[in-house]
GUFI-704909 format. One record per residue (C-alpha): chain; x, y negated, z negated; residue number from 0. Coordinates in Angstrom, 2 decimals, m for minus. Example, Ala and Ser with C-alpha at 12.3 -4.5 7.8 and 13.67 -1.06 7.14 Angstrom:
<nodes>
 chain    east   north      up resi
     A   12.30    4.50   m7.80    0
     A   13.67    1.06   m7.14    1
</nodes>
This chain:
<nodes>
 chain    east   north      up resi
     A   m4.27   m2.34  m18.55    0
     A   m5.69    1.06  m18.05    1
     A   m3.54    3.49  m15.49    2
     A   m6.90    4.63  m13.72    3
     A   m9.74    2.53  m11.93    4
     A  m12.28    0.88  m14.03    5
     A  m15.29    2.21  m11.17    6
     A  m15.94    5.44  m12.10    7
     A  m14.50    7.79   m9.14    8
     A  m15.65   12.11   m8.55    9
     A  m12.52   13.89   m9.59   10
     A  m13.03   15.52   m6.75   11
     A  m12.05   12.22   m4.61   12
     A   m8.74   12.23   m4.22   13
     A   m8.88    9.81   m1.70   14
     A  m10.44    7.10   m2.99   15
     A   m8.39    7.58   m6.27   16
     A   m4.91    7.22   m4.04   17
     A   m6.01    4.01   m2.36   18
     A   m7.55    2.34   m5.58   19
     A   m3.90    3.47   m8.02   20
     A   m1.76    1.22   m6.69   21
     A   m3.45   m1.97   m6.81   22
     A   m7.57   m1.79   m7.58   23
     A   m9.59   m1.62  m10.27   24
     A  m12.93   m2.47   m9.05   25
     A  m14.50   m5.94   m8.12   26
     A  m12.54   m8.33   m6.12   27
     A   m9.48   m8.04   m8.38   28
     A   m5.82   m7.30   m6.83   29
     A   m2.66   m6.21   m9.12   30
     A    0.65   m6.12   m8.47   31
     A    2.65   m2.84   m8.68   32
     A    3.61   m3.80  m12.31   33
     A   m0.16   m4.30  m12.78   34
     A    0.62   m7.36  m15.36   35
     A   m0.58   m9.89  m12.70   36
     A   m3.97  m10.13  m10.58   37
     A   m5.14  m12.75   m8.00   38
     A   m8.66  m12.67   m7.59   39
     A   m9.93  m12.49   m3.97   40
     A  m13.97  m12.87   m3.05   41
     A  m15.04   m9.64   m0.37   42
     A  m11.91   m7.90   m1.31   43
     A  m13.81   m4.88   m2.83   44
     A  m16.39   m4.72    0.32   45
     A  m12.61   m5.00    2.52   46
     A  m11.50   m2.12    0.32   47
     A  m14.57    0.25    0.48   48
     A  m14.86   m0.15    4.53   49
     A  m11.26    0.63    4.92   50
     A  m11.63    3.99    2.75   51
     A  m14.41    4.92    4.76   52
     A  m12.16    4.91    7.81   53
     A   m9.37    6.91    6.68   54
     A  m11.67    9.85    4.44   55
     A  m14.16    9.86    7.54   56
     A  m12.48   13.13    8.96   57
     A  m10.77   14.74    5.47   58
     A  m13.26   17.65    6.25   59
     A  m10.26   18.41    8.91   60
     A   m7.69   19.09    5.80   61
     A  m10.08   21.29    3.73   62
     A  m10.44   23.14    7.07   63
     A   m7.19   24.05    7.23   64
     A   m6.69   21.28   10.87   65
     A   m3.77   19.28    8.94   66
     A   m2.37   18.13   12.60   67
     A   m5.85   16.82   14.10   68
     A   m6.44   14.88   10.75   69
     A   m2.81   12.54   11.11   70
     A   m3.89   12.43   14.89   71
     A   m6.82   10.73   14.09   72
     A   m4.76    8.82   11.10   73
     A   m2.62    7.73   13.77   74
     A   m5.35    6.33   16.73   75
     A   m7.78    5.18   13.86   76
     A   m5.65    3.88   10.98   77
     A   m1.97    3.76   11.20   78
     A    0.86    5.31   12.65   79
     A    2.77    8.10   10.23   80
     A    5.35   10.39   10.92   81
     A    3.07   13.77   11.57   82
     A    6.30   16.16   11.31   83
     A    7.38   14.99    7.99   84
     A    4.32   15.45    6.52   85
     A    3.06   18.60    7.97   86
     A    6.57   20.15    7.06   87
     A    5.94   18.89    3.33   88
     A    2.17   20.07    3.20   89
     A    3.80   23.70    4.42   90
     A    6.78   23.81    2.22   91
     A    4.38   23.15   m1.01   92
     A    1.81   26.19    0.56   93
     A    4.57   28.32    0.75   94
     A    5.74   27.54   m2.85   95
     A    1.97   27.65   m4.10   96
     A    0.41   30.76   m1.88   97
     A   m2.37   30.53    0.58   98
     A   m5.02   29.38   m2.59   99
     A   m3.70   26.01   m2.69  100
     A   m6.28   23.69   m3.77  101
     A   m8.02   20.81   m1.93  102
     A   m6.86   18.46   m3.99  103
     A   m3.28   19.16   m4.03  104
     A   m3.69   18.93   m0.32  105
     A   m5.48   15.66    0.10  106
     A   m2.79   14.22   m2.05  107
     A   m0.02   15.47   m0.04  108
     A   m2.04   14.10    3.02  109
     A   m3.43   11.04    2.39  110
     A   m1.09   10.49   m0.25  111
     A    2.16   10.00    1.87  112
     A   m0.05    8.58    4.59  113
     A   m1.34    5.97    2.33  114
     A    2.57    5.57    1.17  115
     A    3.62    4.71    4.65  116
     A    1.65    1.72    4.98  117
     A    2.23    0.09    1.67  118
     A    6.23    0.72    2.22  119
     A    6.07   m0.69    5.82  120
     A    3.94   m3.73    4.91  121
     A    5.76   m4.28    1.65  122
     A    9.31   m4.41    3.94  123
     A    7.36   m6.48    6.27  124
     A    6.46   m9.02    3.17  125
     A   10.09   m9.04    1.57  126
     A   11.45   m9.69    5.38  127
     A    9.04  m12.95    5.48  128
     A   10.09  m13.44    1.95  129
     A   13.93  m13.57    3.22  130
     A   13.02  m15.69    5.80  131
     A   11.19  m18.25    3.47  132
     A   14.24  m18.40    0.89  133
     A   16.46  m19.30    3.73  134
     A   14.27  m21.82    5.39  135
     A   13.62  m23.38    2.28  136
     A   17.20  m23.64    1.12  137
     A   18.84  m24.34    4.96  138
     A   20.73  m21.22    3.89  139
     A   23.49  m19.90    6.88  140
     A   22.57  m16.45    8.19  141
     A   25.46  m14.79    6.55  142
     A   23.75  m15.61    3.15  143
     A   20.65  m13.30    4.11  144
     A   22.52   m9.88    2.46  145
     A   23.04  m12.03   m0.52  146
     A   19.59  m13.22   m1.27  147
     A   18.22   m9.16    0.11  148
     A   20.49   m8.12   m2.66  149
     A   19.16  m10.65   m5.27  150
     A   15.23   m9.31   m4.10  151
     A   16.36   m5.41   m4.96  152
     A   17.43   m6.33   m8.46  153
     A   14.46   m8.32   m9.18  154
     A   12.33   m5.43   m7.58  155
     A   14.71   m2.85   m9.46  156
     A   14.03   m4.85  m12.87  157
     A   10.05   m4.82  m11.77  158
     A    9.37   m8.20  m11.19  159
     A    6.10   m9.34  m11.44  160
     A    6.00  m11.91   m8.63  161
     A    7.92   m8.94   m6.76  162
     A    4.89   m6.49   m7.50  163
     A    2.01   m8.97   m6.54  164
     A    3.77   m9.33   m3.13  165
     A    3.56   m5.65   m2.91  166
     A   m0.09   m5.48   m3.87  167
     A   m1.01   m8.45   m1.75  168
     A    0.85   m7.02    1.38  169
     A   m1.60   m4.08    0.89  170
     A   m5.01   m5.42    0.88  171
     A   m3.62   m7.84    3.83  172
     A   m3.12   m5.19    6.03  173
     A   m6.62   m3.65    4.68  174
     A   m8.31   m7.20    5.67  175
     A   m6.49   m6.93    9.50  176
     A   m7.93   m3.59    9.72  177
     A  m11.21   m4.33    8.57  178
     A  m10.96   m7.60   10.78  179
     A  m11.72   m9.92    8.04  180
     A   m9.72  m13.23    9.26  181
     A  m10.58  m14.93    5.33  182
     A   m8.93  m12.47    3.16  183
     A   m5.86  m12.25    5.44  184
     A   m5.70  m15.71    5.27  185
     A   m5.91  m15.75    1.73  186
     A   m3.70  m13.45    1.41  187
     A   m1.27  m15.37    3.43  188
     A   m1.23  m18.53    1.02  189
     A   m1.17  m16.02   m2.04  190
     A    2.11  m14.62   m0.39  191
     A    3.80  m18.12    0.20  192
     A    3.03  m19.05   m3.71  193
     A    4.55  m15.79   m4.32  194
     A    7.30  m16.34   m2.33  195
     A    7.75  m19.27   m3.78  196
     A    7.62  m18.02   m7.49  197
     A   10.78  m15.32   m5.75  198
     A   12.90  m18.24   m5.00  199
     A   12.68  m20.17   m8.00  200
     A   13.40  m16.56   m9.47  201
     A   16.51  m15.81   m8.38  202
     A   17.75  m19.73   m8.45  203
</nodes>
């Protein structure tokens, strides 16, 4: 597995580079974090492109120096990210670097932790559902929850592979709800419950 998309991307796209790293390589073709497991999906690519389109329609606004009016728009048109956090980063690193910093550094600070905050909130969001699928399927007592949280850490910490395709799959299902296409979410939602699953019979 290569550590860069197979679609050939303009080095000077930073943001279609950040989207596509964690789990894209062109087609309709989904990896997990560890990247050792893919679950084909058909329109996935198309879901993909039209979601990129929505978040790099106003990068313009970082290049022109308007860092705040870009994560407003993030935040009415995309997603909702903590705007303080990430304008203090972008202004500690333009300090350390000098007033020449360079676009691309920029965009990846940007869209970089922008693009981190959904993938971390829908991940939690999976491995919550995940929880709550392990103890429904096992009639598990709510005091067992931290127990079986626990036993999800270490497989993540060991870099699970059924772990990681929950984390790629939570991605592209948020991308599909965005987009507002109702047959790769749903997809998505049957690939999570075999993952899930896959979890359980893991930690057994």
């Amino acid at each position: 597995m290569k550590n860069s998309p197979t679609v050939k991307i303009d080095p000077d796209d930073v943001a279609r580079y950040l989207l596509y790293q964690q789990f894209y390589y062109g087609g309709d073709r989904i990896y997990g974090r560890t990247k050792d497991r893919s679950e084909a999906i058909a329109g996935a690519g198309e879901a993909i492109e039209k979601f990129y389109s929505l978040f790099s329609n106003k990068v313009n606004l970082i290049d022109e120096g308007h860092i705040l009016q870009y994560l407003k728009y993030f935040n009415e048109n995309v997603h909702e990210v903590p705007i303080d956090a990430i304008i203090n980063k972008f202004n500690d690193t333009q300090k350390d670097i000098g007033p020449d910093l360079h676009r691309n550094i920029a965009h990846t600070i940007i869209l970089g932790d922008c693009l981190t905050e959904i993938q971390d909130k829908s991940f939690r969001k999976s491995i919550q559902d995940l929880i709550d699928f392990i103890m429904k399927k096992r009639s598990l007592k709510a005091e067992q929850r931290k127990k079986i949280n626990k036993k999800i850490k270490f497989l993540y910490g060991s870099s699970s592979s059924n772990i990681g395709m929950i984390y790629g799959l939570s991605f592209i299902k948020f991308i599909s709800m965005k987009v507002g296409n109702k047959k790769i979410e749903k997809e998505c939602d049957q690939l999570l419950e075999k993952y899930f699953d896959l979890v359980s019979e893991e930690i057994e």
